[in-house]
GULUM-293678 format. One record per residue: z, x, y of N, C-alpha, C, O, CB in turn; residue in three letters. Coordinates in pm, whole numbers, plus 50000, padded with zeros to 5 digits. Glycine has a CB too. Layout:
N
> Z; X; Y; Z; X; Y; Z; X; Y; Z; X; Y; Z; X; Y; Ala
...
//
This chain:
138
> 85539; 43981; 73780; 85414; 43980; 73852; 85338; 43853; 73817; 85320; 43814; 73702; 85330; 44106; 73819; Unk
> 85295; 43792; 73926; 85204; 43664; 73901; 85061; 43677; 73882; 85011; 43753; 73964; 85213; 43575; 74010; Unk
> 84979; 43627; 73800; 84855; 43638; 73833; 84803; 43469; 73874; 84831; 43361; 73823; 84779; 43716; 73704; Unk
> 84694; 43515; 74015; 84640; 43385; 74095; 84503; 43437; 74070; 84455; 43548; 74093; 84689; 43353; 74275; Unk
> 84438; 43298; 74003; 84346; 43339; 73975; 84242; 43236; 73996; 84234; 43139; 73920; 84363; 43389; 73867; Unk
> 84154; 43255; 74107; 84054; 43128; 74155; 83876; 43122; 74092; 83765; 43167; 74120; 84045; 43146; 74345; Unk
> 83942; 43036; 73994; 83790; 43047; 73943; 83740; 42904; 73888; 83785; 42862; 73781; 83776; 43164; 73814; Unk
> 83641; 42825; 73968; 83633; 42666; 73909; 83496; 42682; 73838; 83397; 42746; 73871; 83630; 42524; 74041; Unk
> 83517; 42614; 73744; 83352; 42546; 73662; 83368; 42451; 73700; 83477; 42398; 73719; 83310; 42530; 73498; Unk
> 83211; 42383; 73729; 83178; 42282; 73795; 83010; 42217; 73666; 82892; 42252; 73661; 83149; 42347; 73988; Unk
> 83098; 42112; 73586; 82941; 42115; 73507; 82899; 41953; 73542; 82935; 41856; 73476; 82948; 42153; 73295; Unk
> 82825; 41952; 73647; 82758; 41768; 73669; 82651; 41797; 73708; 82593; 41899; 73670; 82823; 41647; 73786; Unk
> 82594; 41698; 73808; 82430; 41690; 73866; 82401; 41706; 73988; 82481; 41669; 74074; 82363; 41571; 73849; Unk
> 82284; 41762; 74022; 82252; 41789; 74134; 82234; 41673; 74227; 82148; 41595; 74186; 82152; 41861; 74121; Unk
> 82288; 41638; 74340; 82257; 41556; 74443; 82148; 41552; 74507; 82099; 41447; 74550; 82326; 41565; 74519; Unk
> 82094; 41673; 74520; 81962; 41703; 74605; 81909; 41836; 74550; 81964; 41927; 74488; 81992; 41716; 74776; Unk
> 81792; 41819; 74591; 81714; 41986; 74562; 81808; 42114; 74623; 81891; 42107; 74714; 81539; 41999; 74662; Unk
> 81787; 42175; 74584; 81885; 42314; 74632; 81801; 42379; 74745; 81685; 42415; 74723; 81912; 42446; 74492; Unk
> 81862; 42395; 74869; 81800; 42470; 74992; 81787; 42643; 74995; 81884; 42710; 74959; 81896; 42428; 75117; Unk
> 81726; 42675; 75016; 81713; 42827; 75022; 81659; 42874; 75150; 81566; 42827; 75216; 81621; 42881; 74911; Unk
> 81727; 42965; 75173; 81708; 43042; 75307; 81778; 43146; 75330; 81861; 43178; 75245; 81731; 42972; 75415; Unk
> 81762; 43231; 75460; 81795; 43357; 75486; 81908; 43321; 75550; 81934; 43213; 75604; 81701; 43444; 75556; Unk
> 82012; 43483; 75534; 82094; 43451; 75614; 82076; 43582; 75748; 81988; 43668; 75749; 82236; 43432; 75527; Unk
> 82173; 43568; 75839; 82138; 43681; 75966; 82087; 43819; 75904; 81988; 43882; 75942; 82290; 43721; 76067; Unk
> 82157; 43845; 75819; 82158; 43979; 75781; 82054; 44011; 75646; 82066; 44112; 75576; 82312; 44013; 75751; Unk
> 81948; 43903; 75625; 81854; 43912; 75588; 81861; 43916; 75366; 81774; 43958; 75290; 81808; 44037; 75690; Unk
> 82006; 43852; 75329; 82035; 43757; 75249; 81996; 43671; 75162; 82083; 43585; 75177; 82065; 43716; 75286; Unk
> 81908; 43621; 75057; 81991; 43502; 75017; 82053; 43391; 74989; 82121; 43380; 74887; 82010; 43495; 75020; Unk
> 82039; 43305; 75066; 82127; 43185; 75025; 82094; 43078; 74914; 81981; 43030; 74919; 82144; 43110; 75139; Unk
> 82145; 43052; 74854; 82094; 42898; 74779; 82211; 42800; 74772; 82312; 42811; 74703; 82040; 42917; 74608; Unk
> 82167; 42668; 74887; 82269; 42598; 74875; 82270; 42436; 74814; 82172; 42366; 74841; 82314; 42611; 74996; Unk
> 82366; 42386; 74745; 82337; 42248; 74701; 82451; 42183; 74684; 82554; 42250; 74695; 82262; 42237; 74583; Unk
> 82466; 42002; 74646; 82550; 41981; 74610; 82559; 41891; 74500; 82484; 41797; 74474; 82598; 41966; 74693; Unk
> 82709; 41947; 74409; 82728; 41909; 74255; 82785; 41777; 74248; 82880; 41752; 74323; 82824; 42010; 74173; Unk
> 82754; 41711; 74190; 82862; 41602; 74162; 82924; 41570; 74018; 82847; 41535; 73928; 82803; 41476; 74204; Unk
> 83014; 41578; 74003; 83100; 41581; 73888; 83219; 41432; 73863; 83301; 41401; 73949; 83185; 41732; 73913; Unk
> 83203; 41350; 73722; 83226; 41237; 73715; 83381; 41250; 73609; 83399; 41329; 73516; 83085; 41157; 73663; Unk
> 83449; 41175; 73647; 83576; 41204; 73520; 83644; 41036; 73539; 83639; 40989; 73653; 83733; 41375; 73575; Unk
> 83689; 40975; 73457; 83744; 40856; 73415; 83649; 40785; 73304; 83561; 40852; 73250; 83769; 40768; 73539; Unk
> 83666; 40649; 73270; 83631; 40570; 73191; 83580; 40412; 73292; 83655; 40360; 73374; 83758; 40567; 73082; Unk
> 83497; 40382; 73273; 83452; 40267; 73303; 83479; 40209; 73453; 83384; 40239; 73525; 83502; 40191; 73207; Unk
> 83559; 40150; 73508; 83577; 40083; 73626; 83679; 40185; 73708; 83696; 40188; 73829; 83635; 39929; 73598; Unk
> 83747; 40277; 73597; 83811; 40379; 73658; 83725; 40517; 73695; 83781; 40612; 73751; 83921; 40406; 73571; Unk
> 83614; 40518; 73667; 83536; 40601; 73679; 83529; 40673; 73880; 83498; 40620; 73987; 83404; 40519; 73605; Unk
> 83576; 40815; 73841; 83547; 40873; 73983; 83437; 40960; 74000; 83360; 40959; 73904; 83658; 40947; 74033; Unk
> 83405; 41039; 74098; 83298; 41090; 74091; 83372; 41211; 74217; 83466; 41181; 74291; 83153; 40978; 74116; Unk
> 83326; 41302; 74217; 83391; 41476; 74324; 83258; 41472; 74346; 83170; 41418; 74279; 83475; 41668; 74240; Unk
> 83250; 41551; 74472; 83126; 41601; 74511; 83159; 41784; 74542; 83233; 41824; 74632; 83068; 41500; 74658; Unk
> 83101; 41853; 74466; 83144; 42006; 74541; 82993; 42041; 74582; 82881; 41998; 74559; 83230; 42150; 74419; Unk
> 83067; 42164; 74670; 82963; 42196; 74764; 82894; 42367; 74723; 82951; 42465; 74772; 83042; 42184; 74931; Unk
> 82809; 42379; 74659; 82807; 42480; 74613; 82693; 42592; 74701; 82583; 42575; 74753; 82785; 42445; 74474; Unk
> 82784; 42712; 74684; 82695; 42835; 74752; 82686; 42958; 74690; 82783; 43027; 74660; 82742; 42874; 74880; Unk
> 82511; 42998; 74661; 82512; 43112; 74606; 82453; 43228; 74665; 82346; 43198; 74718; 82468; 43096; 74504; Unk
> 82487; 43364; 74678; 82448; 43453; 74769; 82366; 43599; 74650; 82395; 43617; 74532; 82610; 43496; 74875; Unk
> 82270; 43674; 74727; 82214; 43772; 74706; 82174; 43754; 74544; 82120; 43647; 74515; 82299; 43885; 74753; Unk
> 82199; 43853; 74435; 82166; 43816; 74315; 82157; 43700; 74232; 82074; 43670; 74146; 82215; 43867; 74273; Unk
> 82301; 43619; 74293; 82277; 43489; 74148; 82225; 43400; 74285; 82255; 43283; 74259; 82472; 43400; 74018; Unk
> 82175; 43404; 74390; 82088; 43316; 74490; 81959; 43347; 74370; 81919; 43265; 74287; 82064; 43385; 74692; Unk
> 81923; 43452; 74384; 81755; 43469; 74303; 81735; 43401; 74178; 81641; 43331; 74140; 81714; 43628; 74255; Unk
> 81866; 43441; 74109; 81877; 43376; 73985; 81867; 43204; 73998; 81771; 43145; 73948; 82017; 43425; 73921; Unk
> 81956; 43146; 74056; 81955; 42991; 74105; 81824; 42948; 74136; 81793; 42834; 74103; 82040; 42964; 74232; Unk
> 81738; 43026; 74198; 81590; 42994; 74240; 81513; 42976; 74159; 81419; 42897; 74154; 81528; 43076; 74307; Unk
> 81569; 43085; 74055; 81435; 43137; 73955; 81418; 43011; 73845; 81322; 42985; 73773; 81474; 43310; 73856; Unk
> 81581; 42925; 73861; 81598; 42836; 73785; 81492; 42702; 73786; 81464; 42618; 73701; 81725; 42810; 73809; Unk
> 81456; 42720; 73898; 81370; 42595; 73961; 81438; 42453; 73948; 81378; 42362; 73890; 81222; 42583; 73883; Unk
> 81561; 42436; 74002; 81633; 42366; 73995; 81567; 42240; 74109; 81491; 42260; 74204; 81762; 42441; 74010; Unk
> 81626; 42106; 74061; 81599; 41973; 74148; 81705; 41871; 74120; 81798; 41870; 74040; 81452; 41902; 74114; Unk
> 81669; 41797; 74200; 81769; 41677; 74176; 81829; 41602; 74101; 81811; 41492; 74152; 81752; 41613; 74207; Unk
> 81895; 41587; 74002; 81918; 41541; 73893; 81962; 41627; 73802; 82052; 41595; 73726; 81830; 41484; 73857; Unk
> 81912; 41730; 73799; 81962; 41831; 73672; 82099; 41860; 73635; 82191; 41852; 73717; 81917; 41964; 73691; Unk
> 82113; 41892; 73520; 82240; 41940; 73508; 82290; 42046; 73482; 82270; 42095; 73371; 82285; 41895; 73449; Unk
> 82360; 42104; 73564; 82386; 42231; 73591; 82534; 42249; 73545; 82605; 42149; 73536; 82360; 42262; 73739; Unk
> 82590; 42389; 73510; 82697; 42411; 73486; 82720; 42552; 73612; 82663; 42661; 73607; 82708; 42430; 73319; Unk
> 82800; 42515; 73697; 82853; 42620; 73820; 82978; 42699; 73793; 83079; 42647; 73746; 82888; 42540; 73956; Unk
> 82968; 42832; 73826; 83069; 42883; 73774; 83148; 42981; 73906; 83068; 43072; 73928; 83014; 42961; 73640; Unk
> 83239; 42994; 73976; 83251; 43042; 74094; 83413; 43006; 74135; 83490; 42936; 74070; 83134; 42980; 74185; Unk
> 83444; 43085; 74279; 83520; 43097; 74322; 83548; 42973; 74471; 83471; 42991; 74565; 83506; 43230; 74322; Unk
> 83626; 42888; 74481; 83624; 42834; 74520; 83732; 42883; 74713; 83853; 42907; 74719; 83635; 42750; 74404; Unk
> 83661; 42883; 74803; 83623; 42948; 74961; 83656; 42846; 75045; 83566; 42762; 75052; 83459; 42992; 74996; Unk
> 83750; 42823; 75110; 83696; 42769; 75232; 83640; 42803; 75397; 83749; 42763; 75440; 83772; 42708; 75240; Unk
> 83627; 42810; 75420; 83489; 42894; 75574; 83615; 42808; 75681; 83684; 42712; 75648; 83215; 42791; 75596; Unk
> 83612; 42862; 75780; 83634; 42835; 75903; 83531; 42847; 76037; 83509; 42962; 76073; 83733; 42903; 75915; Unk
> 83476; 42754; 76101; 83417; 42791; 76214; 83452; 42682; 76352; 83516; 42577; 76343; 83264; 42800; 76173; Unk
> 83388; 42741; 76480; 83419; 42662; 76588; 83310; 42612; 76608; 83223; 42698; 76622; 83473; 42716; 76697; Unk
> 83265; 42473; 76619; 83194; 42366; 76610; 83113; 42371; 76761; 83172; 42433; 76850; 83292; 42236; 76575; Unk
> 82995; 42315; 76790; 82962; 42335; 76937; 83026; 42216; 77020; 82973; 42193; 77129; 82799; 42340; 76961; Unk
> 83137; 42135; 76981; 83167; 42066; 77024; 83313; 42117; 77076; 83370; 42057; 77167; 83139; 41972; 76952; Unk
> 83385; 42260; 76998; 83515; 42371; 77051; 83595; 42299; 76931; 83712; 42335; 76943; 83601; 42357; 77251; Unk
> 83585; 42230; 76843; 83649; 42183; 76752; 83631; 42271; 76651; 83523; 42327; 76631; 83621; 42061; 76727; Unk
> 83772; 42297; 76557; 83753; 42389; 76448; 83717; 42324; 76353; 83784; 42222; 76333; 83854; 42465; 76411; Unk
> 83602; 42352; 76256; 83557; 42276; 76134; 83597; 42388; 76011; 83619; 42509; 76022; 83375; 42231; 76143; Unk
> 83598; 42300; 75890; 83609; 42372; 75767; 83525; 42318; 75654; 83479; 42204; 75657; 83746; 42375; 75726; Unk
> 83507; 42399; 75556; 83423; 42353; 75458; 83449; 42416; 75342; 83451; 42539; 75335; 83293; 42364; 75489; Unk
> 83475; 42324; 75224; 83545; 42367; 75114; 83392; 42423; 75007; 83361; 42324; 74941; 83658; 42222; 75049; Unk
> 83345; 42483; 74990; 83296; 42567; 74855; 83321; 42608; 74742; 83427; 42662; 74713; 83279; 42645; 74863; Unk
> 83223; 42587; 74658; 83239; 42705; 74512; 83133; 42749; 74526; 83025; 42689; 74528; 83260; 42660; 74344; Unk
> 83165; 42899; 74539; 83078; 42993; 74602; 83043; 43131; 74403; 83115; 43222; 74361; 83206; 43086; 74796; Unk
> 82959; 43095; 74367; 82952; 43165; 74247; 82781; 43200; 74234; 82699; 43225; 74321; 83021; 43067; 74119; Unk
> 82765; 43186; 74031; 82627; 43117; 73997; 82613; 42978; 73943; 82696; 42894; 73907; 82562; 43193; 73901; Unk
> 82519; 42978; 73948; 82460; 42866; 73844; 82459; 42939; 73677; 82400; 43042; 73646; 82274; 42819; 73902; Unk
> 82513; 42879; 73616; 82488; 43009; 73448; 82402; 42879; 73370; 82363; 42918; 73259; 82706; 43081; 73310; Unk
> 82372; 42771; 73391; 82260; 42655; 73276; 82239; 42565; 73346; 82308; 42496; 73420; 82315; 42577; 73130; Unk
> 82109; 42570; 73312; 82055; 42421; 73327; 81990; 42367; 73227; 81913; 42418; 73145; 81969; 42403; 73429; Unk
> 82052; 42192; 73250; 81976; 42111; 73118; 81920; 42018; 73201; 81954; 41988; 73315; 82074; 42036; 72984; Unk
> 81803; 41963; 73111; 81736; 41785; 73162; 81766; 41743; 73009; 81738; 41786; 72898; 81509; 41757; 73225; Unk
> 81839; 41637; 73062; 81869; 41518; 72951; 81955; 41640; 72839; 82022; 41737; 72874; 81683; 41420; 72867; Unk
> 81932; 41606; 72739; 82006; 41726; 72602; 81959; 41826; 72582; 82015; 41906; 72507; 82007; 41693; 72458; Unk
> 81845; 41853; 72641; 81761; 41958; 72540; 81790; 42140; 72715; 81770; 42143; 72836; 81483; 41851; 72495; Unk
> 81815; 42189; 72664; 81871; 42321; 72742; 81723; 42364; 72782; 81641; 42412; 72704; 81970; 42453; 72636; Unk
> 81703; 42338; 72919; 81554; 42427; 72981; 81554; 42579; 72967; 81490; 42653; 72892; 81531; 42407; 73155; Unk
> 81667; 42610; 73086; 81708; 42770; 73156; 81829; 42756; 73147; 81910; 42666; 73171; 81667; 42818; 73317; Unk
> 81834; 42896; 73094; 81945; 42965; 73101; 82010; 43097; 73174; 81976; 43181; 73090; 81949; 42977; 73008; Unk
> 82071; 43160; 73259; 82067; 43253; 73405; 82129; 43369; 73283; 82077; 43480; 73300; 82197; 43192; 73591; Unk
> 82217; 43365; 73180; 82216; 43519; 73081; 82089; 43501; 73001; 82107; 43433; 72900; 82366; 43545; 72954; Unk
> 81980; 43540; 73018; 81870; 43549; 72909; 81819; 43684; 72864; 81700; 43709; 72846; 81753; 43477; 72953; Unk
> 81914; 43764; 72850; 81863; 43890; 72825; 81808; 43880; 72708; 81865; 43820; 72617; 81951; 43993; 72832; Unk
> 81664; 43951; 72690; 81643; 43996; 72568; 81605; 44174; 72545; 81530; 44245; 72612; 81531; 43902; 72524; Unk
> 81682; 44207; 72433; 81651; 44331; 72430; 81497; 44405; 72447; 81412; 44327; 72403; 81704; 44357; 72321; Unk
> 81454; 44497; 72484; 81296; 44537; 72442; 81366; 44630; 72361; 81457; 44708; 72391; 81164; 44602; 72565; Unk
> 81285; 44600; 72206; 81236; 44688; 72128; 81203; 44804; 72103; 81272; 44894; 72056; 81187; 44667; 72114; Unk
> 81088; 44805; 72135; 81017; 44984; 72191; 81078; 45036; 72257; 81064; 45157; 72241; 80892; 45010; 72273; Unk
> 81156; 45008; 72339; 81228; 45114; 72465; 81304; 45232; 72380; 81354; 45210; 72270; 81367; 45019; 72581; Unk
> 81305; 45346; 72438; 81378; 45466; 72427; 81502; 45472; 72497; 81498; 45437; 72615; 81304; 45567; 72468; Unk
> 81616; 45510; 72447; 81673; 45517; 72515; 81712; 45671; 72627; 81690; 45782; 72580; 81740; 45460; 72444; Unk
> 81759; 45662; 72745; 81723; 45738; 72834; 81807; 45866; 72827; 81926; 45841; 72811; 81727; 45669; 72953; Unk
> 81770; 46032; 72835; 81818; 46080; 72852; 81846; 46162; 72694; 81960; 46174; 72647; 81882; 46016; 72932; Unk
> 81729; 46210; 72629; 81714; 46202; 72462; 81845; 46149; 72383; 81922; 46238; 72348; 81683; 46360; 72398; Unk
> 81869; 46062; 72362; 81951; 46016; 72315; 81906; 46030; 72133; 81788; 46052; 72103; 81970; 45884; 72393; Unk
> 82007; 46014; 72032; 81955; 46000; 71951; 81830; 45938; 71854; 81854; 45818; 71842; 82015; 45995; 71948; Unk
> 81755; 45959; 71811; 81655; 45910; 71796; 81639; 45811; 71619; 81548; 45736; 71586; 81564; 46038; 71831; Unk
> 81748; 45847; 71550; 81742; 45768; 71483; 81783; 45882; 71318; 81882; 45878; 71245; 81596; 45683; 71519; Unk
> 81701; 45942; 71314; 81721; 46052; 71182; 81871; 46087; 71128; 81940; 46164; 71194; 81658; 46205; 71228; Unk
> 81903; 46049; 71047; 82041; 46053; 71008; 82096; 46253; 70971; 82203; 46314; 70962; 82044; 45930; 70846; Unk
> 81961; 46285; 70962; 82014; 46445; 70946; 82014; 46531; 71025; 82023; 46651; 70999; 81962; 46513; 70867; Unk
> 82001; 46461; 71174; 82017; 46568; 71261; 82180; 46536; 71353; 82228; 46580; 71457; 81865; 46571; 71365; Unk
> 82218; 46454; 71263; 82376; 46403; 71323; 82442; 46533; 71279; 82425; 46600; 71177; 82462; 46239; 71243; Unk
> 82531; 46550; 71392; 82673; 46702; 71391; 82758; 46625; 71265; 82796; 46711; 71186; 82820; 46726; 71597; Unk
> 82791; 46516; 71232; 82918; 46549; 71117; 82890; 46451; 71023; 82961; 46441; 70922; 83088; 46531; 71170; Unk
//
């Protein structure tokens, strides 16, 4: 049995501010694009991916307050779309369709999209144990 398994990180800079908008079905979207650099000096290349995020990690991407320049680390499945163009020509468009999981300016780490912090005080739901070691069964 093979395992295929499509999953790209994408960690460079934003090209442009990230667009947000609805989609038909009332969605979501946050879209932008990454650019990512690999060689040495005169050999130096540069990728451009095209990144798209939908419903939850869209909010999250937002919440990031992301802009141009930043550096982001993308984490996602890489899609390509098919559609018919108004011209009857078939177009395609290659994506990494995931989240955003960091953003930095310069070295220092702004946001981060796992930031859970526990609350404290909370109870847990449904009387769960409460803590007293002598009311444990064994």
């Amino acid at each position: 049995m093979a395992w295929d398994i499509n999953t790209q990180i994408a960690q460079g800079r934003l090209t442009e501010d990230p667009k947000v908008r609805e989609s038909q079905n009332g969605q979501k979207v946050v879209t932008c694009s990454i650019a990512t650099s690999y060689g040495k000096d005169d050999k130096k290349k540069t990728e451009f991916h095209n990144f798209v995020s939908f419903g939850y990690d869209a909010d999250d991407a937002e919440g990031l307050e992301l802009t141009k320049g930043d550096s982001v680390i993308a984490v996602g499945q890489v899609k390509t779309r098919k559609w018919e163009g108004q011209d009857g020509q078939t177009k395609r468009r290659t994506e990494l369709v995931g989240s955003i999981a960091l953003r930095r300016r310069g070295r220092k780490q702004v946001s981060q999209r796992m930031d859970y912090q526990p609350q404290r005080d909370a109870k847990p739901a449904g009387g769960a144990f409460d803590g007293d070691d002598d009311d444990m069964p064994f």
